[in-house]
Structures are given as C-alpha cells and as structure tokens.
TORNUZA-555469 format. One record per residue (C-alpha): residue in three letters; z, x, y; residue number from 0. Coordinates in nm, 2 decimals, padded with zeros to 4 digits, m for minus. Each point is the difference from the previous one (the first is absolute). Example, Ala and Ser with C-alpha at 12.3 -4.5 7.8 and 13.67 -1.06 7.14 Angstrom:
! TORNUZA-555469
<r><res>ALA</res><Z>00.78</Z><X>01.23</X><Y>m00.45</Y><n>0</n></r>
<r><res>SER</res><Z>m00.07</Z><X>00.14</X><Y>00.34</Y><n>1</n></r>
END
This chain:
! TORNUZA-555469
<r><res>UNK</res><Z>02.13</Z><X>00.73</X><Y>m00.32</Y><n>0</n></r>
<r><res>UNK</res><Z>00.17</Z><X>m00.27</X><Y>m00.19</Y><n>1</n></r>
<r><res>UNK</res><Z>m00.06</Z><X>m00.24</X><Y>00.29</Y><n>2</n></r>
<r><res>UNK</res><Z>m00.35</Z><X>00.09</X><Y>00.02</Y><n>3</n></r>
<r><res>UNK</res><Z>m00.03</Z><X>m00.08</X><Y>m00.32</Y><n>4</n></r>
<r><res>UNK</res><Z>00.18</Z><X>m00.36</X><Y>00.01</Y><n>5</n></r>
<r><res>UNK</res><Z>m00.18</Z><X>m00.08</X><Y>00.32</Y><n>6</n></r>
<r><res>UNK</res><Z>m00.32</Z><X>00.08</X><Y>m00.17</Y><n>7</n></r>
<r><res>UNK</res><Z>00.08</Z><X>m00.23</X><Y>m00.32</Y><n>8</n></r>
<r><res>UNK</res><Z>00.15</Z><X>m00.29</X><Y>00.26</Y><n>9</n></r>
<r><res>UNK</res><Z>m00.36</Z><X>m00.02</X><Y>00.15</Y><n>10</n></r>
<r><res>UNK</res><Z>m00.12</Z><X>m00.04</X><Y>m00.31</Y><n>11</n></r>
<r><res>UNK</res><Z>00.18</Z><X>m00.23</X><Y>m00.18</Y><n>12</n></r>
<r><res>UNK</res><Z>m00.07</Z><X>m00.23</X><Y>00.35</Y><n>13</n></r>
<r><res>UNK</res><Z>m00.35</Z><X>00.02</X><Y>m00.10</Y><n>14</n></r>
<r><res>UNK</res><Z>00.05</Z><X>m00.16</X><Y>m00.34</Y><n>15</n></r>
<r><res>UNK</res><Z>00.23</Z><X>m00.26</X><Y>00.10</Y><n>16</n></r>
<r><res>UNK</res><Z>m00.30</Z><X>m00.17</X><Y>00.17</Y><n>17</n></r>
<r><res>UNK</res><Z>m00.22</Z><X>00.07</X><Y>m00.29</Y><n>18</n></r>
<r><res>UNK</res><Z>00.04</Z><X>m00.37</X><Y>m00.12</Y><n>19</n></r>
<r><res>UNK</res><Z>m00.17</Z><X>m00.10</X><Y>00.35</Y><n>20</n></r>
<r><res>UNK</res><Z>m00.25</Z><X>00.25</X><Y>m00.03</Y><n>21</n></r>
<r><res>UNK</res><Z>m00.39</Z><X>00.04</X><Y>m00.19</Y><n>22</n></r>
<r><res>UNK</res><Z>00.01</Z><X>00.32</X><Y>m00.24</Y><n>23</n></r>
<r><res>UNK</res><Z>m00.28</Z><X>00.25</X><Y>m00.02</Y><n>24</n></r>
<r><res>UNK</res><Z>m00.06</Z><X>00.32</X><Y>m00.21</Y><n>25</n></r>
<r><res>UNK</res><Z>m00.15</Z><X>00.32</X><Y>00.19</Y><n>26</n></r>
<r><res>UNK</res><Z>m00.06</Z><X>00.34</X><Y>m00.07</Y><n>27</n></r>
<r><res>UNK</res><Z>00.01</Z><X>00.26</X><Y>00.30</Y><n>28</n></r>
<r><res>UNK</res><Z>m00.15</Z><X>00.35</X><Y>00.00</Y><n>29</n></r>
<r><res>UNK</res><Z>00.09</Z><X>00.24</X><Y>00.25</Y><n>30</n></r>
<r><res>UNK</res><Z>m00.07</Z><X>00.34</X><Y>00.16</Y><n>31</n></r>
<r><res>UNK</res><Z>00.23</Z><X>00.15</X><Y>00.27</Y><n>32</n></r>
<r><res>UNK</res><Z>m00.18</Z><X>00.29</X><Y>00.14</Y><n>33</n></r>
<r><res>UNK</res><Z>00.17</Z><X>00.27</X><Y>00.29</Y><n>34</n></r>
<r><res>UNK</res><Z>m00.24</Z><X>00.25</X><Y>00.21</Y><n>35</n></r>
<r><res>UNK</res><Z>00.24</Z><X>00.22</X><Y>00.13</Y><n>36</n></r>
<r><res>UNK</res><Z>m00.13</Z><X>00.16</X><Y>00.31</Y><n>37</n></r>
<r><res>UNK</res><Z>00.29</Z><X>00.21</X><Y>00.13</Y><n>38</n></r>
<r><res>UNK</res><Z>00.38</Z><X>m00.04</X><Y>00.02</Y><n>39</n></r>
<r><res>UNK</res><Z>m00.05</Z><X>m00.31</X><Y>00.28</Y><n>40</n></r>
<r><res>UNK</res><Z>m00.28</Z><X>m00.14</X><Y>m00.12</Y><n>41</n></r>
<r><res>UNK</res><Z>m00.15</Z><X>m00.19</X><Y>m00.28</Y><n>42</n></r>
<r><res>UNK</res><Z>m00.27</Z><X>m00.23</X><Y>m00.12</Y><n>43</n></r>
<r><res>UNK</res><Z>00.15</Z><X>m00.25</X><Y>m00.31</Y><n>44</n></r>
<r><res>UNK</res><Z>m00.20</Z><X>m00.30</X><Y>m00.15</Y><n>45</n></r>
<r><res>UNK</res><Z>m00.03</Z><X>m00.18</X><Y>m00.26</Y><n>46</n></r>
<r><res>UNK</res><Z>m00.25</Z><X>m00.22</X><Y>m00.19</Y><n>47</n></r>
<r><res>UNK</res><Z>00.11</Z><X>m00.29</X><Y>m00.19</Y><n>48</n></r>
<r><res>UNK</res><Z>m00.15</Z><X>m00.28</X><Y>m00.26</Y><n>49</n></r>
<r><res>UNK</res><Z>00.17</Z><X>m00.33</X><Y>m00.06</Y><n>50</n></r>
<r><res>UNK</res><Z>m00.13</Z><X>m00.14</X><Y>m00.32</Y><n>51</n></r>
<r><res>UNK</res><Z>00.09</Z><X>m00.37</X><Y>m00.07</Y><n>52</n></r>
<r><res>UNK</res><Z>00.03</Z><X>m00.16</X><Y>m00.33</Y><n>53</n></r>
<r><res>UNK</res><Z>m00.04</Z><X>00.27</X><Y>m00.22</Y><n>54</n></r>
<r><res>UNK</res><Z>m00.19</Z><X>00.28</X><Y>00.04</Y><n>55</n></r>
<r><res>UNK</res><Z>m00.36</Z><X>m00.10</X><Y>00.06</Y><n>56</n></r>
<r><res>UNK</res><Z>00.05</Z><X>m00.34</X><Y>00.27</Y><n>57</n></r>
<r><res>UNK</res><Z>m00.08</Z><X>00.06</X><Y>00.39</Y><n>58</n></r>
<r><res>UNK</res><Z>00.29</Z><X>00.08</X><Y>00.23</Y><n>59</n></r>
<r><res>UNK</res><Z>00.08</Z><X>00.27</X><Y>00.27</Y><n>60</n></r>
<r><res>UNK</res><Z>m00.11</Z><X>00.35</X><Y>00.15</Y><n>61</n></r>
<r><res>UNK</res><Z>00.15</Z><X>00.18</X><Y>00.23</Y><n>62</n></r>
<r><res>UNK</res><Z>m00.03</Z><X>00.31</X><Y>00.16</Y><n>63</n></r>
<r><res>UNK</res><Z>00.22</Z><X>00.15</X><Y>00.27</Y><n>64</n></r>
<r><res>UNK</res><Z>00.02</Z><X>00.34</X><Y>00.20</Y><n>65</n></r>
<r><res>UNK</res><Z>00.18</Z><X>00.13</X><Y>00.35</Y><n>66</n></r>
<r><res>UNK</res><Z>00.10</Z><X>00.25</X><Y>00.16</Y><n>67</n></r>
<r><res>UNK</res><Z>00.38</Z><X>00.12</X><Y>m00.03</Y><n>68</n></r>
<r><res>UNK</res><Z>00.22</Z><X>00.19</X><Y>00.22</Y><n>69</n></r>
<r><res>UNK</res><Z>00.28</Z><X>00.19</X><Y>m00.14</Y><n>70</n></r>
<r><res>UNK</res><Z>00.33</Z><X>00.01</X><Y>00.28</Y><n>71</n></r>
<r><res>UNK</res><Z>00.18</Z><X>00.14</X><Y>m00.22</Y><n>72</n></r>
<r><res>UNK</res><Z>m00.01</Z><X>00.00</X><Y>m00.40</Y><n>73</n></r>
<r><res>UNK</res><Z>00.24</Z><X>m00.30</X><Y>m00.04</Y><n>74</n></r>
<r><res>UNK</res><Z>m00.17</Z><X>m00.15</X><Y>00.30</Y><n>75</n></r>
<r><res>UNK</res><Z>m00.42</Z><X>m00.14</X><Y>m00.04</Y><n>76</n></r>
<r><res>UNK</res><Z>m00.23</Z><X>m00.23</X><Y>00.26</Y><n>77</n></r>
<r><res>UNK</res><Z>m00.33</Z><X>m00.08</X><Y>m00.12</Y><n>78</n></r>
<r><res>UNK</res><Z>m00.32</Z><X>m00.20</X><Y>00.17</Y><n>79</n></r>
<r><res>UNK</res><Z>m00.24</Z><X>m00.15</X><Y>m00.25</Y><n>80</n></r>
<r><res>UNK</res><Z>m00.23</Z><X>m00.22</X><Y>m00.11</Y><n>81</n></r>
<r><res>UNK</res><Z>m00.08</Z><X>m00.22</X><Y>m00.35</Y><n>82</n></r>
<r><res>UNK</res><Z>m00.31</Z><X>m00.16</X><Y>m00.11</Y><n>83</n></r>
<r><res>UNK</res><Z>00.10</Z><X>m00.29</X><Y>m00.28</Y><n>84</n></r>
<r><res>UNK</res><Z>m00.30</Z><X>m00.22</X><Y>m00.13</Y><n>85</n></r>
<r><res>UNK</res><Z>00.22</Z><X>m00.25</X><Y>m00.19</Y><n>86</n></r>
<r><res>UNK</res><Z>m00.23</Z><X>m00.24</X><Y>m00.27</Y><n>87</n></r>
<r><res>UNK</res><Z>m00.01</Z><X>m00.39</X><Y>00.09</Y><n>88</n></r>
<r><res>UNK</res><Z>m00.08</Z><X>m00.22</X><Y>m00.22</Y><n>89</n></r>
<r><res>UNK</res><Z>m00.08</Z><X>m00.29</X><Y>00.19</Y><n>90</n></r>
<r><res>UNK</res><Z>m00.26</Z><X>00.19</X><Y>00.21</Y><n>91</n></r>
<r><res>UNK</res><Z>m00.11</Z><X>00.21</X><Y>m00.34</Y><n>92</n></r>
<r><res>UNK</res><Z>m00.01</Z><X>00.27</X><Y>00.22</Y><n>93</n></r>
<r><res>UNK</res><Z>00.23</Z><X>00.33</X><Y>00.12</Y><n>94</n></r>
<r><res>UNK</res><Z>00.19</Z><X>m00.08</X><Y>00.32</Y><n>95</n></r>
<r><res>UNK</res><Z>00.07</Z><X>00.32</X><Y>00.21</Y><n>96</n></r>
<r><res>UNK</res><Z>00.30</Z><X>00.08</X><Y>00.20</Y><n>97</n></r>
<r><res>UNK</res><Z>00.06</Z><X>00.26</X><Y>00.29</Y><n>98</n></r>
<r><res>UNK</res><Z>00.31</Z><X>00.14</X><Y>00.06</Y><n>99</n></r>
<r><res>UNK</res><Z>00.19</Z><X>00.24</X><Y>00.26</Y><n>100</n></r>
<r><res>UNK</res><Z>00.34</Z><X>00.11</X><Y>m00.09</Y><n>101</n></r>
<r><res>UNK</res><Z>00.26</Z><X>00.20</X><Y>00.17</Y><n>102</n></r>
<r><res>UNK</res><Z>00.25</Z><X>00.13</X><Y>m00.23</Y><n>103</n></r>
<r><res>UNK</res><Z>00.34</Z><X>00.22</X><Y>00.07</Y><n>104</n></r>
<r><res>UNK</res><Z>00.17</Z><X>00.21</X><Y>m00.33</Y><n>105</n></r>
<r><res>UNK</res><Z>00.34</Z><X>00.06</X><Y>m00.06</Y><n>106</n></r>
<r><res>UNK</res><Z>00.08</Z><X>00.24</X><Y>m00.32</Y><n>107</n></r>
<r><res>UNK</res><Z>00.35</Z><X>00.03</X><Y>m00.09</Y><n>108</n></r>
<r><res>UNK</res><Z>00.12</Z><X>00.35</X><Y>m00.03</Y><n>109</n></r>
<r><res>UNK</res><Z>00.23</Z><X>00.02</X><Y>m00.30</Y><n>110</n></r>
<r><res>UNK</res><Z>m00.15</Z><X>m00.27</X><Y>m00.25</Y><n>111</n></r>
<r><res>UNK</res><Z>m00.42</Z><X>m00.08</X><Y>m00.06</Y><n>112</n></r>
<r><res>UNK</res><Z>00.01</Z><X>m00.30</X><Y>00.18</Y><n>113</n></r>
<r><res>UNK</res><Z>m00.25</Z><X>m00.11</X><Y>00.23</Y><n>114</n></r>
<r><res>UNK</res><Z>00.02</Z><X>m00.27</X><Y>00.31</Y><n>115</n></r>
<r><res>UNK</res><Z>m00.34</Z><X>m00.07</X><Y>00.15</Y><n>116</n></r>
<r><res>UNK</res><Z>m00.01</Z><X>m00.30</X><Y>00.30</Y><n>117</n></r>
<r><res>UNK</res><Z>m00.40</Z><X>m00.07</X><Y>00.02</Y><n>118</n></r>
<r><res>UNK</res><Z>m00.14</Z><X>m00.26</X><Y>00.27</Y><n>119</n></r>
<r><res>UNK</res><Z>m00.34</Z><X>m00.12</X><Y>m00.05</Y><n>120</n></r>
<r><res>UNK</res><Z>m00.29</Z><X>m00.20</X><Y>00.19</Y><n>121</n></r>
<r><res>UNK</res><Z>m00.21</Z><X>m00.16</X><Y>m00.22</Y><n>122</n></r>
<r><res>UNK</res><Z>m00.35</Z><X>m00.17</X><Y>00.01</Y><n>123</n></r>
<r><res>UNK</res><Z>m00.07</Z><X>m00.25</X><Y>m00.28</Y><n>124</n></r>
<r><res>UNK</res><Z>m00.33</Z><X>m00.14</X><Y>m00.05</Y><n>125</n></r>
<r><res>UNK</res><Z>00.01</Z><X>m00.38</X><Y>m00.13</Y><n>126</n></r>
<r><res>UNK</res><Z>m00.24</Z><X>m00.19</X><Y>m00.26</Y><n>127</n></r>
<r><res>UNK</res><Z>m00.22</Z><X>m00.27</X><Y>00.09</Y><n>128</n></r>
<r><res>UNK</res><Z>m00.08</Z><X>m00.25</X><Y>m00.27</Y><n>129</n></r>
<r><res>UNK</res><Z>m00.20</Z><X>00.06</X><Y>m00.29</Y><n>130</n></r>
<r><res>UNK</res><Z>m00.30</Z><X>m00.18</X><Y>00.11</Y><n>131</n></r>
<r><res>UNK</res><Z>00.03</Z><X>00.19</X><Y>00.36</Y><n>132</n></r>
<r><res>UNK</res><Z>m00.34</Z><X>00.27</X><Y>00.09</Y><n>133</n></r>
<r><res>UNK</res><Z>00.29</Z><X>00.23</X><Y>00.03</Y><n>134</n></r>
<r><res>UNK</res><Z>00.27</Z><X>00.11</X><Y>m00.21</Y><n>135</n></r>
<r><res>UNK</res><Z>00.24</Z><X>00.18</X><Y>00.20</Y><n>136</n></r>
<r><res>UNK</res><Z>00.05</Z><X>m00.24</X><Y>00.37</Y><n>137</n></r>
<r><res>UNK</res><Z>00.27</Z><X>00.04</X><Y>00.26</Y><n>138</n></r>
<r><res>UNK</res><Z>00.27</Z><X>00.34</X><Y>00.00</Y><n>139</n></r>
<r><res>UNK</res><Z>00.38</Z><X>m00.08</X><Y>00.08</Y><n>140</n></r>
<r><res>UNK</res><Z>00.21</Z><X>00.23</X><Y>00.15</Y><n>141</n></r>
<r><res>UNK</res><Z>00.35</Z><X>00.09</X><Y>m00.10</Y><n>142</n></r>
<r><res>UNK</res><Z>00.30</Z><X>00.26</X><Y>00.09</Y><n>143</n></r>
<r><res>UNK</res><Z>00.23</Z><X>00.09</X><Y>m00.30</Y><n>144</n></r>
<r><res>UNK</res><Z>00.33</Z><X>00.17</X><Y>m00.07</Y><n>145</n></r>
<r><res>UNK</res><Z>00.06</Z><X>00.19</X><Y>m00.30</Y><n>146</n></r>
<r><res>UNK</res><Z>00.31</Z><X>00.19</X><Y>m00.12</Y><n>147</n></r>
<r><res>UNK</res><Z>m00.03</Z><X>00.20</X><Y>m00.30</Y><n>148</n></r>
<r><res>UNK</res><Z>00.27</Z><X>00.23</X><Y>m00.22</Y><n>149</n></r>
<r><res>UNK</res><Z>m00.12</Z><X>00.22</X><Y>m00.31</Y><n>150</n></r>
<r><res>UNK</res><Z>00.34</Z><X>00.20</X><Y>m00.16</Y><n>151</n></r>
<r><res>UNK</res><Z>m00.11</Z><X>00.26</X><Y>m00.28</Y><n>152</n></r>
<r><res>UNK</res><Z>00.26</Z><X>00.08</X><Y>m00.26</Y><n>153</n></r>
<r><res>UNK</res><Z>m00.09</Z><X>00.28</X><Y>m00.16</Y><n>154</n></r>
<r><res>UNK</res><Z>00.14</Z><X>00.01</X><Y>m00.43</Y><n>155</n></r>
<r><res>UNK</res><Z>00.18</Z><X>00.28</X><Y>m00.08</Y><n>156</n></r>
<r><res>UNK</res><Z>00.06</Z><X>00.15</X><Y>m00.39</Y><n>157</n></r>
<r><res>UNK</res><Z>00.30</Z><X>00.14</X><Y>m00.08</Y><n>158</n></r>
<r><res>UNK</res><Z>00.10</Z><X>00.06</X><Y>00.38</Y><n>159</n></r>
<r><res>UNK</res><Z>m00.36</Z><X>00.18</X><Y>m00.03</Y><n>160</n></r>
<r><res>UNK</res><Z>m00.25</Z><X>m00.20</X><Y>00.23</Y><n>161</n></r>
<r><res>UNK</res><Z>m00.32</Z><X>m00.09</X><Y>m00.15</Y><n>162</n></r>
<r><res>UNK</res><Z>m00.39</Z><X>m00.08</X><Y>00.16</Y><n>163</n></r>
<r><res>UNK</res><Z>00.06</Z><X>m00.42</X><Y>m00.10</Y><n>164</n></r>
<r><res>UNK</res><Z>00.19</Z><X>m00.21</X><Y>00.28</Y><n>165</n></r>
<r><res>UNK</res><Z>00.06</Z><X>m00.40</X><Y>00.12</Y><n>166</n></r>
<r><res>UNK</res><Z>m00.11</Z><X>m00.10</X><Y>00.30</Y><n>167</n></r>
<r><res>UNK</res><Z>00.14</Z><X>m00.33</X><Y>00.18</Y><n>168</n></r>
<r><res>UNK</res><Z>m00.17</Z><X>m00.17</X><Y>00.26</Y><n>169</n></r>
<r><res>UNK</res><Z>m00.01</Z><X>m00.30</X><Y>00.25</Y><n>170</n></r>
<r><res>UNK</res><Z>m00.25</Z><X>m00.13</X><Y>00.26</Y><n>171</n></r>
<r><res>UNK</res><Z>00.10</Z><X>m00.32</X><Y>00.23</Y><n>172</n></r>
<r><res>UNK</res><Z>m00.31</Z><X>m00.12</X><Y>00.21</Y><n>173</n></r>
<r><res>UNK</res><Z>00.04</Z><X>m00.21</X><Y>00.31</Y><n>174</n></r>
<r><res>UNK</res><Z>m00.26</Z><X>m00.17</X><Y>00.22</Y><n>175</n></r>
<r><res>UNK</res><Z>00.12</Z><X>00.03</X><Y>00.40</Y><n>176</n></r>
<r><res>UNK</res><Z>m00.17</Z><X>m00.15</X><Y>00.38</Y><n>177</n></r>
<r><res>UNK</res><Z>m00.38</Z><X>m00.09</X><Y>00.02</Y><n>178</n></r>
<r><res>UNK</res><Z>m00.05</Z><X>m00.06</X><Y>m00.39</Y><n>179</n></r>
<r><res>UNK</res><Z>m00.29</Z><X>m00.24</X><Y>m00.09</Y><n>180</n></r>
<r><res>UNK</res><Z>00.02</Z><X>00.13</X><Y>m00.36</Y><n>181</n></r>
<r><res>UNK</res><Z>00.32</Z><X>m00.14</X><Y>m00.05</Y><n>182</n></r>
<r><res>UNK</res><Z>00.27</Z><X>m00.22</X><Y>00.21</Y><n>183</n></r>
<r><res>UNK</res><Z>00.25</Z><X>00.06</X><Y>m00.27</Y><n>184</n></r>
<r><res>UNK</res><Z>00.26</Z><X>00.29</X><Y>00.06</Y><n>185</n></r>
<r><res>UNK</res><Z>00.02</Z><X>00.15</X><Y>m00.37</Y><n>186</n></r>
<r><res>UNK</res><Z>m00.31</Z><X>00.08</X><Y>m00.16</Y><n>187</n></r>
<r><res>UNK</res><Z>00.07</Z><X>00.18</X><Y>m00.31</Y><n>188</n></r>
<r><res>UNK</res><Z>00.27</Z><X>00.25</X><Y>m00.15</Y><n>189</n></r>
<r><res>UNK</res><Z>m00.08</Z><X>00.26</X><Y>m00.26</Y><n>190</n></r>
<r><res>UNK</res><Z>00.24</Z><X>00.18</X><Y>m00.27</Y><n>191</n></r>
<r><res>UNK</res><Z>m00.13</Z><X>00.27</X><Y>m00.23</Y><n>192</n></r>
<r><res>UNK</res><Z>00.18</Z><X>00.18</X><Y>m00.28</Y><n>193</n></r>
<r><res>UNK</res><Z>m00.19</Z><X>00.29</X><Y>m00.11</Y><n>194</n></r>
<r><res>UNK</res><Z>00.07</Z><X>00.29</X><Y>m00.30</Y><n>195</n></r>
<r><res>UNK</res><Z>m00.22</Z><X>00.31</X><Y>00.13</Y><n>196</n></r>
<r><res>UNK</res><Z>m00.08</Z><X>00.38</X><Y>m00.11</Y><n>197</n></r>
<r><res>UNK</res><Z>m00.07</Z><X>00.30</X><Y>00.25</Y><n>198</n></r>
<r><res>UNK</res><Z>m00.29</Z><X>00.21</X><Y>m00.16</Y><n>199</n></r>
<r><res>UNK</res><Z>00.04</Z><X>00.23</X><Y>00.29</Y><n>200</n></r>
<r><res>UNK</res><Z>00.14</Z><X>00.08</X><Y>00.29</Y><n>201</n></r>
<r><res>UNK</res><Z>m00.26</Z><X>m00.17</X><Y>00.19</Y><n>202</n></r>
<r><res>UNK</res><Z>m00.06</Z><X>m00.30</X><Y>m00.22</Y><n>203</n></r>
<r><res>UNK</res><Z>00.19</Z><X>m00.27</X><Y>m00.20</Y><n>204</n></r>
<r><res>UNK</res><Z>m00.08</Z><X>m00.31</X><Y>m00.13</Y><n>205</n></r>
<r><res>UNK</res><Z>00.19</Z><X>m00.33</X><Y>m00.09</Y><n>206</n></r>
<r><res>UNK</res><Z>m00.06</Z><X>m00.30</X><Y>m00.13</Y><n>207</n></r>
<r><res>UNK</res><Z>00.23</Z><X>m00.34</X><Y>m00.03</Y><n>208</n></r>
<r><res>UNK</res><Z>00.02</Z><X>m00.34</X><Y>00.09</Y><n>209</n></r>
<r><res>UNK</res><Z>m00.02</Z><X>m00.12</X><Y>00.35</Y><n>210</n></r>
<r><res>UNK</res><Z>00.11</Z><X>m00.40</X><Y>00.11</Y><n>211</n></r>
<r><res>UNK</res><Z>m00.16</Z><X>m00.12</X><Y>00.33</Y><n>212</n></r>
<r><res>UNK</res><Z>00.09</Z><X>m00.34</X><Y>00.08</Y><n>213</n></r>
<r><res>UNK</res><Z>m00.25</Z><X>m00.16</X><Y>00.34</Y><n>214</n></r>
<r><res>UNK</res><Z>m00.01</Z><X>m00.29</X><Y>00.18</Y><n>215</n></r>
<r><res>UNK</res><Z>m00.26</Z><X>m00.08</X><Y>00.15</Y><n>216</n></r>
<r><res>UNK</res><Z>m00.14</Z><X>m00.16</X><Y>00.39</Y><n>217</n></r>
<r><res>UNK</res><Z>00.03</Z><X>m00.31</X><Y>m00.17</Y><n>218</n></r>
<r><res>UNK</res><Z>00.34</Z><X>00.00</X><Y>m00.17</Y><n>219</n></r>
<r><res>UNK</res><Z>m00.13</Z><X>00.03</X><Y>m00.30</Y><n>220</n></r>
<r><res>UNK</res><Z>00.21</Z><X>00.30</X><Y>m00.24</Y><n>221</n></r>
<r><res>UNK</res><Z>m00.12</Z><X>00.21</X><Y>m00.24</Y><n>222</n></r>
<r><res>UNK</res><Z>00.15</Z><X>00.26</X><Y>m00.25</Y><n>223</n></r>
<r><res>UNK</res><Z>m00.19</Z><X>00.27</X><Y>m00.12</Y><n>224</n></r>
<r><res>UNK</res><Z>00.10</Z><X>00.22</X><Y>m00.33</Y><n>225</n></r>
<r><res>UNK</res><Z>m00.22</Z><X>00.35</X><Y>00.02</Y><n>226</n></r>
<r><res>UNK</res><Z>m00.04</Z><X>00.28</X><Y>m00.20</Y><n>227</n></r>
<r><res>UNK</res><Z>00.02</Z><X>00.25</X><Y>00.28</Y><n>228</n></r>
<r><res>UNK</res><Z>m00.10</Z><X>00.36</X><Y>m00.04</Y><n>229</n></r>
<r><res>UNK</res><Z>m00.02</Z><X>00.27</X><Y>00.24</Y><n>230</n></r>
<r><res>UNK</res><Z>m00.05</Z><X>00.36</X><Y>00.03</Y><n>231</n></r>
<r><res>UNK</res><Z>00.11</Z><X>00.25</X><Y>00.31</Y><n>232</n></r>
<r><res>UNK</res><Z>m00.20</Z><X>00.30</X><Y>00.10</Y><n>233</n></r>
<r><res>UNK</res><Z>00.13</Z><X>00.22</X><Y>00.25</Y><n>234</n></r>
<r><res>UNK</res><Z>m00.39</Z><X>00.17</X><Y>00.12</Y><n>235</n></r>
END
C-alpha cells in the first residue's frame, strides 16, 4: 500500500514540475457512475459527465459513455463500449463531436479496494473550419489511444470502528499509439485525483476533491488543468 501510495504522489509531483512550462485553467467536473447489473456475468455501467471551464457557467465538455461488461471472474472484467463527447470550440463557436470505441479489461485486487483498468480506445474527432467557413464542424481525424487507470479507496476508521467517509487515490496515464492523426506525440495527458468521499448506502457513495490533469496537445503545446471534480457511484 505504501508504494501505491508513493507511486501515486511521484506521478504527481512530475506533473507540477512542468507547471512553469505550462497554461493554467480552472474547471469544475460533475459526474455520475451508474451500474445495471444484469446477472452475476453481466453488466451494463455508464456514466455521464460535464466539463465546465472557467467557473461554473463557460462552455466546455459532455460526455456520455456505456458498454457492455463481462464478468470472468469478480476480480477479473472485459467490457465493449462506446462514448459520444461533443467537446465546445471556440474558434468554430460551435460543439465539436467525437465517436469513440473502447475495449477495456479490469483487474480488482482481492485484499485492498484498489482498482486497475487498461482501456484502448478508437476515436473519431471532428475538426473546425474557420470562422467565416458555411460550415462549422469540417474534416474528422482518427486516433487509437492507451489509457491505464488506478483508483485505491481507503476507507477511515474511528476508534478501530470503521465509518461510511473514506479517501480515494487515483491516477490515469493516456498514450496515443499507430495510425493517430489526432496526435503524433506519444503522451497525451496524465490525470491525478485526490478525493474525501461518504457511502450513503451500500449501493451509493459520493466524493468529491481535487483532480490535476496536465495535456499536451497534437501540437506540443501543454496545458494544466486544476478541477473541482465531483462524482457519485450508483450500483443499479
């Protein structure tokens, strides 16, 4: 656990060692987890998320995810799926959508709530023509994209008594492989979360905390974002 931990605080004291290279930005994220649980092999989760930048009122992301999940055994997950992510362009003045596939494999530890998840999408991108353009939204780019992801839960005990509030500790490393127009560059962004949550039930919890994504873009350019991320986890 201890190394968990420091690996987890390594990664992101990386990302603010390149702060001084980087443009800052303020976000606020709000997000539902939800779980369908069919039977004991199969499941339907998704999960519908808005990216607010700027404050709470300024244009910035949607997205909205679903697939279907497999259950080998219950530390052992696959999943097929697919995401819809209209993403707000300011050039353009206009929403630019993107199609994704992703195939994803789960592995849940067995003694400790930590989570590994190893996710590989295909993505279509739509691009903005200029402003003065008939139409907004002009060619698509396509993309394939790695992403590793660990979320550990610490639950807080009382007085050796353990309570419904917990601390949850997560990291997300995105890389862009073969055949991607979207982006020739290898990294494309990294994203470190430190959350304080409450369980209300034994099928819901929410948390909330402070999440540091850090993104370079196609063009080089970098780009650190400091969110307000809050989520909440229904098991359906």
């Amino acid at each position: 656990m201890k190394k968990v931990l420091l690996l987890l605080a390594v990664i992101a004291l990386s990302r603010y060692a390149t702060a001084q290279e980087t443009t800052h930005a303020y976000q606020h994220w709000y997000t539902y987890f939800g779980n369908v649980k069919i039977n004991q092999r199969w499941s339907v989760p998704f999960d519908i998320q808005g990216r607010i930048r700027d404050g709470i009122s300024n244009k910035g992301q949607l997205l909205m995810r679903g697939g279907l999940q497999y259950a080998i055994t219950p530390q052992h997950q696959v999943l097929l799926g697919y995401a819809f992510v209209p993403t707000y362009n300011n050039v353009s003045n206009t929403w630019l959508p993107e199609h994704r596939l992703f195939e994803q494999y789960i592995y849940k530890a067995p003694k400790i709530d930590m989570t590994h998840r190893f996710r590989l999408e295909q993505r279509w991108v739509a691009q903005p023509n200029s402003p003065d353009a008939a139409h907004a939204i002009g060619d698509w780019k396509y993309g394939n994209r790695f992403r590793y992801f660990n979320r550990t839960q610490l639950n807080i005990s009382h007085q050796q008594q353990a309570t419904r509030f917990y601390v949850a500790l997560q990291d997300e490393i995105f890389l862009n492989l073969w055949g991607n127009d979207i982006s020739s560059l290898f990294f494309d962004q990294n994203r470190f979360l430190a959350a304080f949550g409450y369980k209300l039930s034994s099928s819901l919890k929410a948390d909330i905390g402070y999440m540091n994504q850090f993104v370079q873009g196609g063009n080089g350019a970098r780009n650190m974002n400091h969110i307000l991320h809050f989520a909440v986890f229904q098991q359906l």
